[in-house]
C-alpha positions as CSV (number, residue, x, y, z in Angstrom):
1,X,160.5,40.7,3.1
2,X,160.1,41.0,-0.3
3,X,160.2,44.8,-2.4
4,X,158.0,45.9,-5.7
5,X,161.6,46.0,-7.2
6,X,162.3,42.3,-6.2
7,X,159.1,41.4,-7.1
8,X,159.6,42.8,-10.3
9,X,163.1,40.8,-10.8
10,X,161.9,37.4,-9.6
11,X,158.9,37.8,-12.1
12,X,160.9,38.7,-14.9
13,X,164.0,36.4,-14.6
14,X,161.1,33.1,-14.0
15,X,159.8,34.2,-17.7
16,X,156.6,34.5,-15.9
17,X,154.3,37.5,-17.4
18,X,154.0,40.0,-14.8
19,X,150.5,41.4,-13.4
20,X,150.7,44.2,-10.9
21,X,147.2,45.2,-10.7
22,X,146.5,47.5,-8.1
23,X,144.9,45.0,-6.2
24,X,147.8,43.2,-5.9
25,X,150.3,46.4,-5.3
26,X,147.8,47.1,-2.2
27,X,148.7,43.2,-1.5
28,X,152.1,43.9,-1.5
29,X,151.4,47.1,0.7
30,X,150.1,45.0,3.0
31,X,152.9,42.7,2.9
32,X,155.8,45.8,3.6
33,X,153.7,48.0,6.3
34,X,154.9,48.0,9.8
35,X,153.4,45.3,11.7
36,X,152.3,43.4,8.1
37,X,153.4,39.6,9.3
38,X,151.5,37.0,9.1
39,X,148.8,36.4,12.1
40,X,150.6,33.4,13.9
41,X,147.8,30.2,15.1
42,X,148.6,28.0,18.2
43,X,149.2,24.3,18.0
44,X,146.1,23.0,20.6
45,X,148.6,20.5,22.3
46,X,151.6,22.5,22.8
47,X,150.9,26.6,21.9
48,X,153.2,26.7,19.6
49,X,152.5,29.3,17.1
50,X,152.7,29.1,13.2
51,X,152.3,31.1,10.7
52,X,148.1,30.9,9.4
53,X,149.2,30.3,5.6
54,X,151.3,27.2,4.4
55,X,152.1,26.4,0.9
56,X,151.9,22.7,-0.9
57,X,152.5,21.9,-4.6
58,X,150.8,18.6,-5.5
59,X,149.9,18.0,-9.5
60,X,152.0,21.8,-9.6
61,X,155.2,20.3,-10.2
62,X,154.2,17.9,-13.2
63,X,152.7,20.9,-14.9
64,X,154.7,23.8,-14.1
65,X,157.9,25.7,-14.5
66,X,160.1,24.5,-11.7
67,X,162.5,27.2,-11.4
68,X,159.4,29.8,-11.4
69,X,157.5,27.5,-8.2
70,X,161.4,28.0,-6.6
71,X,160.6,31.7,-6.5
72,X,157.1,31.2,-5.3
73,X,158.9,29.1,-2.4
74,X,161.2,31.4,-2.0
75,X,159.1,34.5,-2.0
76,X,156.8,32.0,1.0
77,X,160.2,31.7,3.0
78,X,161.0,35.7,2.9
79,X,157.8,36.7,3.6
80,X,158.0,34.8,7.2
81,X,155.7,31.6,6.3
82,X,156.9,28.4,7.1
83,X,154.4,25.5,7.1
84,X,155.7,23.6,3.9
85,X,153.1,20.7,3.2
86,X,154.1,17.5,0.9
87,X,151.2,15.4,1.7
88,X,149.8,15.2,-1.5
89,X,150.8,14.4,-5.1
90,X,153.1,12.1,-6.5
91,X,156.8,10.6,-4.9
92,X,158.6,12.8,-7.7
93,X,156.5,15.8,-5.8
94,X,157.5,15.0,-2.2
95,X,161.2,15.1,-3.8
96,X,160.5,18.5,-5.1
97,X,159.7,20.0,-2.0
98,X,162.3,18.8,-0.4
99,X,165.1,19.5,-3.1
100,X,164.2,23.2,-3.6
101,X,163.8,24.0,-0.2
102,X,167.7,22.5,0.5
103,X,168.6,24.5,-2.7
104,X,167.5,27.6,-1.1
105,X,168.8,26.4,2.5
106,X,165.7,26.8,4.2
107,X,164.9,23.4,5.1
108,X,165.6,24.6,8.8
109,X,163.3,27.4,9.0
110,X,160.2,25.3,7.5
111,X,157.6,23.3,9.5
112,X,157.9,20.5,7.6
113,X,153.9,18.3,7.2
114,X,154.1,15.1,4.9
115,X,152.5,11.7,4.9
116,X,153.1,8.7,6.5
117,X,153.1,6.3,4.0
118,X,155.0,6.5,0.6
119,X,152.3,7.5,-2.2
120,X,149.3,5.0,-2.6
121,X,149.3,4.7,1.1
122,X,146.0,3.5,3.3
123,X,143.9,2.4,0.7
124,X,146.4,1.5,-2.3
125,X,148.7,-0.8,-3.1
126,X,151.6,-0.3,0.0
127,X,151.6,-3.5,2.2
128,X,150.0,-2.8,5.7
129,X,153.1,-3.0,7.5
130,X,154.8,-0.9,10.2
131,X,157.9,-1.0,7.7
132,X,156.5,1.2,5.0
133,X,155.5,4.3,7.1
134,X,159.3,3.6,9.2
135,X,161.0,3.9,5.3
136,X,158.9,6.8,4.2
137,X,159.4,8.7,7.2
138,X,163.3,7.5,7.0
139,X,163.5,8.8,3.6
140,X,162.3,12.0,4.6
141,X,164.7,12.8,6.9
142,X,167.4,11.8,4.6
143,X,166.0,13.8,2.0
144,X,165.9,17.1,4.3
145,X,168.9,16.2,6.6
146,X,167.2,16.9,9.7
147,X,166.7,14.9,12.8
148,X,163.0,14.5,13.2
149,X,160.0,15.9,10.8
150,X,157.4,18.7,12.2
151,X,154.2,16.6,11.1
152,X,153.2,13.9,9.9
153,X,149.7,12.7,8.9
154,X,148.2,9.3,7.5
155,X,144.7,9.4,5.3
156,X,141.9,6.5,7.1
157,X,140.7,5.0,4.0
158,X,141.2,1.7,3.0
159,X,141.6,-1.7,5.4
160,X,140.9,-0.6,8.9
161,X,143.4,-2.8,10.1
162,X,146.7,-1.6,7.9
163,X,145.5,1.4,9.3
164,X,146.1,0.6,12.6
165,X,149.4,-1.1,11.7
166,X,150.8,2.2,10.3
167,X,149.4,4.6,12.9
168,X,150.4,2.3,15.5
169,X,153.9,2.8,13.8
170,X,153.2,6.1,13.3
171,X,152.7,7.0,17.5
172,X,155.8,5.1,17.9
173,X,157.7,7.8,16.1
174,X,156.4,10.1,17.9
175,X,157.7,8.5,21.0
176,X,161.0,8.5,19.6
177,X,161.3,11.9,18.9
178,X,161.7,11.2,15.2
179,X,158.2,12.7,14.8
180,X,157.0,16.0,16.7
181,X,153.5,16.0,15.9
182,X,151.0,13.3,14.6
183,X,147.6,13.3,13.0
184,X,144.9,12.1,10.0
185,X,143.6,13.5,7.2
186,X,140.8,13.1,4.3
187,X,140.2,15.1,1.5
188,X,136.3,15.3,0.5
189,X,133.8,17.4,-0.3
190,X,130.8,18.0,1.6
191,X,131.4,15.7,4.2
192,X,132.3,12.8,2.1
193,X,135.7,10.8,1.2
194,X,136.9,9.9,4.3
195,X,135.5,12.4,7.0
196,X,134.0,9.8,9.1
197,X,136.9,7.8,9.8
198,X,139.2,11.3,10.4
199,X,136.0,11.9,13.2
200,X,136.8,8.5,14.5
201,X,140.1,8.8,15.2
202,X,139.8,12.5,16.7
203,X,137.5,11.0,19.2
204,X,139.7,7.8,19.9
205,X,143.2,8.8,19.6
206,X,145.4,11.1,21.2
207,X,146.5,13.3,18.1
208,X,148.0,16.6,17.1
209,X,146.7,17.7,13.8
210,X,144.0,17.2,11.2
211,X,143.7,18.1,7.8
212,X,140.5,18.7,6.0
213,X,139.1,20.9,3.1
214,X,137.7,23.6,4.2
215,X,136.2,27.3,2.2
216,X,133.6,29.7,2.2
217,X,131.6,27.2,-0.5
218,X,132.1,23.8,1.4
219,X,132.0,24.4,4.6
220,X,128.9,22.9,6.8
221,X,130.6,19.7,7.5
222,X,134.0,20.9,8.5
223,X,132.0,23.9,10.7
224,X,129.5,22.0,12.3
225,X,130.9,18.9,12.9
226,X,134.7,18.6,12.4
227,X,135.6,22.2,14.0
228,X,134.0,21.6,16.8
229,X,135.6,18.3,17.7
230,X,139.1,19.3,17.0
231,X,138.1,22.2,19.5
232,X,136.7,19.9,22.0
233,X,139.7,17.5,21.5
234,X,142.7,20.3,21.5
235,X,143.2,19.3,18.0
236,X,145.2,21.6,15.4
237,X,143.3,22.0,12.0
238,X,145.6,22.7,8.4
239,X,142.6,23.1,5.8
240,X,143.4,22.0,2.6
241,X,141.7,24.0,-0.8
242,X,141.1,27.4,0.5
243,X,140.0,28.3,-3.0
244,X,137.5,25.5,-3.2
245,X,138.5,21.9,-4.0
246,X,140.4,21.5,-7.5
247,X,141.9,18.1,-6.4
248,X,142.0,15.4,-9.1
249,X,141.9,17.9,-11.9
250,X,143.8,17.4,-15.0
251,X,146.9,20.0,-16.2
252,X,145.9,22.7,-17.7
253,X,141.9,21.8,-16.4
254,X,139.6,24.2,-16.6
255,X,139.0,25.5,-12.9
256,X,135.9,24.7,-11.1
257,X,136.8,26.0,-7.9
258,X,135.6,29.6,-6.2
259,X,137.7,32.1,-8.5
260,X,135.5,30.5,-11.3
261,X,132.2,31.4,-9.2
262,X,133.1,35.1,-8.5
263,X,134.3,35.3,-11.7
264,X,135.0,38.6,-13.0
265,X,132.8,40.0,-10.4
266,X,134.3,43.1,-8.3
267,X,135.2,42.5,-4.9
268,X,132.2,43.8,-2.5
269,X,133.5,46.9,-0.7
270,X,132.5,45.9,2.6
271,X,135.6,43.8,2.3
272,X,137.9,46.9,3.2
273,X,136.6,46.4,6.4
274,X,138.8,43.3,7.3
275,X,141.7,44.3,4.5
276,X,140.8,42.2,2.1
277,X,142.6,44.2,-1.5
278,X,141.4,40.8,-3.5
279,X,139.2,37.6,-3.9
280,X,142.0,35.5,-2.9
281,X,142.5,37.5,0.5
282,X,138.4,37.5,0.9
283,X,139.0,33.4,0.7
284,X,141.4,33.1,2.6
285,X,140.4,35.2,5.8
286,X,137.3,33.2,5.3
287,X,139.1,30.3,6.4
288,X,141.8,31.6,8.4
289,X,139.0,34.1,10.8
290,X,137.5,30.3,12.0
291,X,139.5,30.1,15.8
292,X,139.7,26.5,15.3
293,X,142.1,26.5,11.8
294,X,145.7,27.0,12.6
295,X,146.9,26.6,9.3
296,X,145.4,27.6,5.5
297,X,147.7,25.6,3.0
298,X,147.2,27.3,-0.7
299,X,149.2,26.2,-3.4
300,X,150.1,28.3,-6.5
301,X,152.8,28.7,-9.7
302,X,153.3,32.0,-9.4
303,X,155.2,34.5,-7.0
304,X,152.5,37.5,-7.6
305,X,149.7,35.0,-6.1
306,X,152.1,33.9,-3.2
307,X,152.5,37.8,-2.8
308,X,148.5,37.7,-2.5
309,X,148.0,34.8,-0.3
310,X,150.4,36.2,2.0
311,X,148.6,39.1,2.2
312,X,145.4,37.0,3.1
313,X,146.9,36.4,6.3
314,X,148.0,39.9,7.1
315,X,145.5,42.7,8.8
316,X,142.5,42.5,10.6
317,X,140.2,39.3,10.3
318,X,136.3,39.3,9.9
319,X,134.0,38.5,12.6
320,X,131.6,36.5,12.9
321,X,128.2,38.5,11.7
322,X,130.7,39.2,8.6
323,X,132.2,35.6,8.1
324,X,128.1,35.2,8.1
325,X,127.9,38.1,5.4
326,X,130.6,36.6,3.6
327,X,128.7,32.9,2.9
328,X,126.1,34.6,2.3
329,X,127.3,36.1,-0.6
330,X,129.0,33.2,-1.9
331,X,126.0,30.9,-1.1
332,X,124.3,33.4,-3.6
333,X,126.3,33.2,-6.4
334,X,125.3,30.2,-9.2
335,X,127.3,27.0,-8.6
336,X,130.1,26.4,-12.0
337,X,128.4,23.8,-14.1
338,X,130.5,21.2,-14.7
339,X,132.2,20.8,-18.5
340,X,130.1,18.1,-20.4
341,X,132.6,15.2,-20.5
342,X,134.3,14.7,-24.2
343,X,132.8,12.5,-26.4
344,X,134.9,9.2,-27.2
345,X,134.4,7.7,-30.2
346,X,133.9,4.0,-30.2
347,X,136.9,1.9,-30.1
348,X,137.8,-0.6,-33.0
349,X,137.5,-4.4,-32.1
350,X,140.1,-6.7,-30.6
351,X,140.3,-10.2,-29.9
352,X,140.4,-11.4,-26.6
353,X,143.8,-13.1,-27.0
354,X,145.0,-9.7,-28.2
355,X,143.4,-8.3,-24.7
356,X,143.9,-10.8,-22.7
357,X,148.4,-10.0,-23.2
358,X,147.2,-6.8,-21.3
359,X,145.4,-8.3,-18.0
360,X,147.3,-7.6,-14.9
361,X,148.3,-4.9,-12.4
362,X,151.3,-2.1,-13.6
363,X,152.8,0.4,-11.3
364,X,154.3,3.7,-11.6
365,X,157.6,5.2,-9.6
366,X,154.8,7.8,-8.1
367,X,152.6,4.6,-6.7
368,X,150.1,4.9,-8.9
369,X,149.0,1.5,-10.1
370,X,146.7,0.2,-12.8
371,X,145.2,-3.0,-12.7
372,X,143.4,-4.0,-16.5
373,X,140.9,-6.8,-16.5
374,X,139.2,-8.3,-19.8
375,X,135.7,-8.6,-19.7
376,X,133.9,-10.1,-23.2
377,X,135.8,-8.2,-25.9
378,X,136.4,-4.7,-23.6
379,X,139.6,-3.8,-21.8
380,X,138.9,-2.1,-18.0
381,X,141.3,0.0,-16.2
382,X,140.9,0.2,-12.0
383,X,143.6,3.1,-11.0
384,X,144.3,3.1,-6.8
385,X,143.3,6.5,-7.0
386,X,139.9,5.4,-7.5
387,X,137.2,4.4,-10.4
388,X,137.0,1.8,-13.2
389,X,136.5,2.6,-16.3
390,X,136.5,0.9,-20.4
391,X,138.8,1.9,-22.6
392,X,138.3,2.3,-26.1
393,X,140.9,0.5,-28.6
394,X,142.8,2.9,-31.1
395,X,145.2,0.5,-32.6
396,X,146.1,-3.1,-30.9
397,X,148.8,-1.6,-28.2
398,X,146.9,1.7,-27.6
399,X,144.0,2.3,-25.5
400,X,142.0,5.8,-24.2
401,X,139.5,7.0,-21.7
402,X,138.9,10.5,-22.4
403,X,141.8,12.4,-22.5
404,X,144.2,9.6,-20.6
405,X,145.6,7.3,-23.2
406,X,147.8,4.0,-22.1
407,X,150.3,2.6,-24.9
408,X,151.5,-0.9,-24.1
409,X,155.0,-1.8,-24.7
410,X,155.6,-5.2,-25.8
411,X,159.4,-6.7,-26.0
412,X,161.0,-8.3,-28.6
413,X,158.9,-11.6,-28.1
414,X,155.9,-10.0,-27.8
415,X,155.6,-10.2,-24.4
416,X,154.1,-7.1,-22.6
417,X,156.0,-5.9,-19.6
418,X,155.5,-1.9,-19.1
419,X,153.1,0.2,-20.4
420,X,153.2,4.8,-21.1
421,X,150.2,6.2,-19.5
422,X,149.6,9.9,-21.1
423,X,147.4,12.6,-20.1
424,X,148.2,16.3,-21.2
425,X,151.4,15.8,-23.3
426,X,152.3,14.3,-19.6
427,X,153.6,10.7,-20.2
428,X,154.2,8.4,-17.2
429,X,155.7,4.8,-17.5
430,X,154.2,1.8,-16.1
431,X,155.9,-1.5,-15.1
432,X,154.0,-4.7,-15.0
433,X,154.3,-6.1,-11.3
């Protein structure tokens, strides 16, 4: 259990700038009273409990301190919380999750939730064979020395049939023993992305877990239809972006997701009445007070918000007429425009031959690939992670969209074979397959 006086250390020795507003000190209140652990949920197919707030670091881990997101892991770990989610972000972020948590020697104590196919699964470039989800899944247990991982899900976009390849693969697993619980998951908002084929499977398949965005501001999808299934089908729910859906935003982004709506505005009072001390507890007991979510996965840099989350899942829950009170308020509040999209200045001319060295597919270590196509006297990128766009010349080897630049490499014959994809001072090398 973590202390004000720890708090205080951990906060310090990270280099992190320290914030103990008294919202957060009644968080950490909260977090020390007798009786202040975290409400346990019931896996549907088995009853066994977990604790309602799990922590994932996705695009976290390229833009952040490391050793201060080891003290947010390790203040997670102390403050009884175990579901520890690397389901999203790159391969270089799976093998953070797994390399702190050994550093700290939890690995045991986690409930461990990861994907079934390396990065760039269903629906990028990994072949649809049984083999890829039996290596990722191998590598995983390697990575965390353990006999057999907690959960594991697969995302259902892409070919239906390398779907059924690797979830076929995936039950076998589970047979095994190598797997304890199975499941699918999409990540859309308002009932897009890949919510229909998550449905699909719930109603088809015999399966453990789902995972689906879920907050106070996107919610009539997930509530109306998806909730109710997983209830009908003893299915366990981990909702992903308590705090509204940042997915896909850049480092250092400006936020567009529900801390950005509120704003500065000060937390109703009626809030007291289910303990919430801040917006991020008000969020989160949102989510958490639905009987059908087992798990809330939030995912943050610093230990003084892990305190707060922590504390979202602590106290007493609000009902239903105030869960109603709750959208209500948040339905209220003016949606955050989006940022008007930088202009790009117009790109100086090349020659197709000069393109044309360019054309082909490049891959990164993460699974992230790039495929470049010429068409008339424009270069197009087509990333797996969706989109195609133009890119604008700057010099003969260097191309940008926006704020993402790609720098060819060429060898010492001229011949291009890699390629430096950079976005936010964050540079990532690209091999021509």
């Amino acid at each position: 259990m973590i202390s004000r006086r720890k708090l205080l250390e951990i906060t310090i020795g990270s280099g992190a700038a320290l914030a103990l507003t008294p919202e957060l000190l009644r968080a950490l209140q909260a977090v020390q009273q007798p009786g202040g652990a975290l409400i346990q949920r019931a896996i549907p197919s088995t009853g066994e409990s977990i604790p309602t707030v799990g922590l994932s670091f996705s695009n976290h881990v390229a833009c952040a301190d490391r050793t201060a997101l080891k003290e947010v892991v390790r203040t997670f770990a102390d403050n009884g919380a175990r579901v520890f989610d690397a389901m999203h972000g790159s391969a270089d972020s799976e093998r953070f999750h797994a390399t702190v948590a050994k550093e700290l020697g939890i690995q045991d104590r986690l409930f461990w939730s990861t994907r079934g196919t390396p990065p760039g699964g269903p629906g990028g470039p990994t072949p649809p064979v049984a083999a890829s989800v039996n290596t990722h899944i191998e590598t995983w247990l390697e990575r965390l020395g353990v006999p057999r991982m907690d959960l594991v899900m697969l995302g259902t976009g892409g070919d239906p049939a390398a779907f059924a390849t690797w979830f076929a693969a995936l039950k076998a697993h589970k047979q095994a023993g190598r797997v304890r619980y199975i499941g699918v998951q999409a990540i859309g908002r308002n009932g897009a992305g890949e919510y229909p084929g998550v449905e699909a499977v719930m109603r088809n398949e015999q399966i453990d877990f789902i995972g689906v965005n879920y907050d106070v501001g996107d919610r009539e999808r997930v509530e109306n239809v998806v909730l109710p299934l997983a209830r009908e089908r003893k299915i366990g729910v981990m909702a992903f972006f308590p705090f509204g859906n940042n997915a896909g935003t850049s480092c250092g982004a400006v936020p567009r997701n529900l801390f950005a709506r509120v704003g500065n505005r000060p937390l109703p009072e009626w809030a007291a009445g289910f303990d919430a001390t801040t917006w991020a507890q008000f969020f989160l007991k949102y989510v958490i007070s639905h009987p059908d979510v087992t798990v809330a996965r939030v995912g943050t840099t610093k230990v003084t918000h892990m305190v707060d989350n922590i504390g979202g899942g602590i106290g007493r829950l609000p009902d239903q007429a105030t869960r109603k009170r709750m959208a209500a308020f948040i339905d209220a509040l003016p949606a955050v425009a989006a940022p008007p999209p930088a202009p790009q200045a117009p790109g100086i001319a090349l020659s197709a031959a000069i393109l044309d060295r360019y054309v082909g597919e490049y891959q990164a270590a993460s699974g992230l690939t790039a495929a470049f196509r010429r068409d008339g006297t424009t270069l197009l990128v087509r990333l797996n992670t969706g989109g195609e766009y133009p890119l604008a010349a700057r010099s003969e080897t260097r191309f940008q969209r926006r704020e993402v630049f790609f720098e060819f490499q060429p060898d010492g014959q001229g011949k291009v074979t890699s390629a430096i994809m950079e976005q936010n001072a964050q540079r990532m090398p690209l091999t021509r397959k």
